[in-house]
N, C-alpha and C positions, 0 to 999 in steps of 0.2 A: 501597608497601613493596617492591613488587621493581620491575626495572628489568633491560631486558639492554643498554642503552647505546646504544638507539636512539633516544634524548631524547625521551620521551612527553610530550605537554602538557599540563598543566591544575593543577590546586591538591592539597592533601594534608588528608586528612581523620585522624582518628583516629577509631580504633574501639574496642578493647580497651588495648591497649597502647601504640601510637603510630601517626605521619601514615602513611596506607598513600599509597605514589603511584600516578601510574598505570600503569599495566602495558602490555607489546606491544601495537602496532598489532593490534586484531584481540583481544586479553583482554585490554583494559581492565579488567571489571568482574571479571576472576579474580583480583586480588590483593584485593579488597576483600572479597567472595566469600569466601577462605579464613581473611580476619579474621573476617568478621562473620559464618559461620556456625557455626564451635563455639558461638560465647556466643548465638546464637540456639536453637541445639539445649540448649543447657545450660536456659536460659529457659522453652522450651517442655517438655522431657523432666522441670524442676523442675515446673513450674504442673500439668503432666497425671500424673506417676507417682508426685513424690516428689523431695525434695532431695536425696538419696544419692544415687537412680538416675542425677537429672540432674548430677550430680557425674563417677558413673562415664561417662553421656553426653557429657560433655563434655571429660572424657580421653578418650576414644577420637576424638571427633568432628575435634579438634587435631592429633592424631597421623594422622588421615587427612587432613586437611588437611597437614602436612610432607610428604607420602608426593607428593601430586596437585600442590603447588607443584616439586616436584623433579621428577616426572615430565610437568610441562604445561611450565612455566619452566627448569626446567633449574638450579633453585639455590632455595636456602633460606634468605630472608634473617635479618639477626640479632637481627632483631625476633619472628621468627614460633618461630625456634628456642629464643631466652629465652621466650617464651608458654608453647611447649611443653613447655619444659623445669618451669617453675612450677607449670604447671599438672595436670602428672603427678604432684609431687613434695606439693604442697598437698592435691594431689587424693585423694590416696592416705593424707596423714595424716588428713583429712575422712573416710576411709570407715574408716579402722582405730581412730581416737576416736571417730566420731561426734561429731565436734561440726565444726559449720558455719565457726568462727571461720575456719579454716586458711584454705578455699579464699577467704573473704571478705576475707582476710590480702594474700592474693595480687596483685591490684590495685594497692598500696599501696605494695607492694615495687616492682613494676614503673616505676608514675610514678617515685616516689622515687629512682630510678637513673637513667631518661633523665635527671630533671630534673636531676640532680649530674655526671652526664656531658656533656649540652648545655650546662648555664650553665659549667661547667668547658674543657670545648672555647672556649666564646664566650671566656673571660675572658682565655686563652691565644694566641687569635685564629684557630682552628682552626674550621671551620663542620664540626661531626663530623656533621650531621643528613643532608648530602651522601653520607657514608660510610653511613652509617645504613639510607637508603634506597634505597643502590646503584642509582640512578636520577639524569637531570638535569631537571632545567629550563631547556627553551631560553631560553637568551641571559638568566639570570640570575645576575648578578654576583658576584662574593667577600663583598662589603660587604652585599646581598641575603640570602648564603647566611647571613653572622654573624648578622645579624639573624631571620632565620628562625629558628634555631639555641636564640638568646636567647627571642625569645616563645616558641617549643614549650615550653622548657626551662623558664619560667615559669610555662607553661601546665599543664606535669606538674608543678611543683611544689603548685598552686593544688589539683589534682584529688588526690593524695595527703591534702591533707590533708583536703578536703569525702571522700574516701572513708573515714578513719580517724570522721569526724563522722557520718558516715551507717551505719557499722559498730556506733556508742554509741549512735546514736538509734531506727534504724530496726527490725524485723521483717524478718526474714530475705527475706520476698517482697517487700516492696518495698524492701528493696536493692539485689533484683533485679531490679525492674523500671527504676527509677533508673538503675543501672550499663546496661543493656539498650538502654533509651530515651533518657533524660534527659542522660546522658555523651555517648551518637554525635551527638545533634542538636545539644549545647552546644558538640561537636565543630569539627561541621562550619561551625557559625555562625562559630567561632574563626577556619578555615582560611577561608573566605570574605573576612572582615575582614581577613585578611593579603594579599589579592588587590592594595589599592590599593600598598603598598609593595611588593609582589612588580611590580609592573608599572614603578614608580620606578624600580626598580632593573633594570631588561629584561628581565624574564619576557616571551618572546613565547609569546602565548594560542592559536598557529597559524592565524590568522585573515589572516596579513599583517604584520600591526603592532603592535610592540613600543614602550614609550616608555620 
């Protein structure tokens, strides 16, 4: 998800909200890190204290996470800033109702807007996932980028709506463990599967060789 334009290698996962990429030579694993540990904290602080607490844990855990990306990285991408922004804003009607719907709301919104902004950029011919994640991917193409663009954008479409499904069926905990587990691993499986057409199109993996 963040990038300072020194072309980092490798594939894009999503965690929360959208593909985190890889990050400087050297913190790599800190942009993934600032995705995946509020909703870990949220996860654990619900399972051990309580849904509120892990509520209000996870506003705050977000917002320190914007604080440590600006002062590790040097910038705040506009993926971490809409998180944060939602998640303060859900977070807070979640503690002043009491009722769970909000913050469980939140998720929904989020897909729902890459997915209409990436399949919108794609349709336009504009690969905006480029922009997105303020980052490149060596030696991968326009036609690459459109199509990346297009699957994520499907991709958030698909999880909007299994999150709105999982919001009517589930129990509050294991929505959460679903959102937690179930969404990063279905993730990552996704972003993997994009490797063969990320490499068609000249992703070089830094090993040498590109095709």
């Amino acid at each position: 998800m963040h990038g300072d334009g020194r072309e980092p290698h490798g594939v894009d996962v999503t965690i929360d909200s959208a593909p985190v990429a890889p990050g400087p030579k050297g913190e790599g694993w800190l942009p993934m890190a600032l995705d995946f540990g509020p909703l870990l904290v949220f996860f654990l602080a619900t399972k051990f204290i309580g849904m509120f607490a892990g509520t209000a844990a996870f506003m705050v855990a977000i917002l320190i996470a914007v604080v440590v990306s600006k002062w590790r990285l040097g910038r705040v991408s506009p993926m971490l800033w809409l998180s944060a922004i939602l998640v303060t804003f859900f977070g807070a009607l979640t503690l002043y109702f009491h009722d769970p719907a909000f913050i469980q709301a939140k998720p929904t919104i989020i897909y729902a807007f890459f997915a209409l902004m990436l399949l919108g950029g794609w349709m336009r011919g504009r690969p905006l996932l480029r922009y997105l994640l303020q980052s490149a991917y060596n030696g991968l193409t326009e036609t690459g980028w459109l199509k990346l663009s297009r699957n994520w954008g499907l991709f958030f479409a698909v999880l909007a709506v299994a999150n709105e499904v999982m919001r009517a069926t589930l129990s509050f905990d294991s929505w959460l463990a679903v959102k937690v587990w179930g969404v990063t691993i279905i993730s990552m499986v996704f972003a993997m599967a994009n490797l063969p057409m990320l490499m068609k199109h000249g992703l070089d993996l830094g090993d040498g060789k590109s095709s």
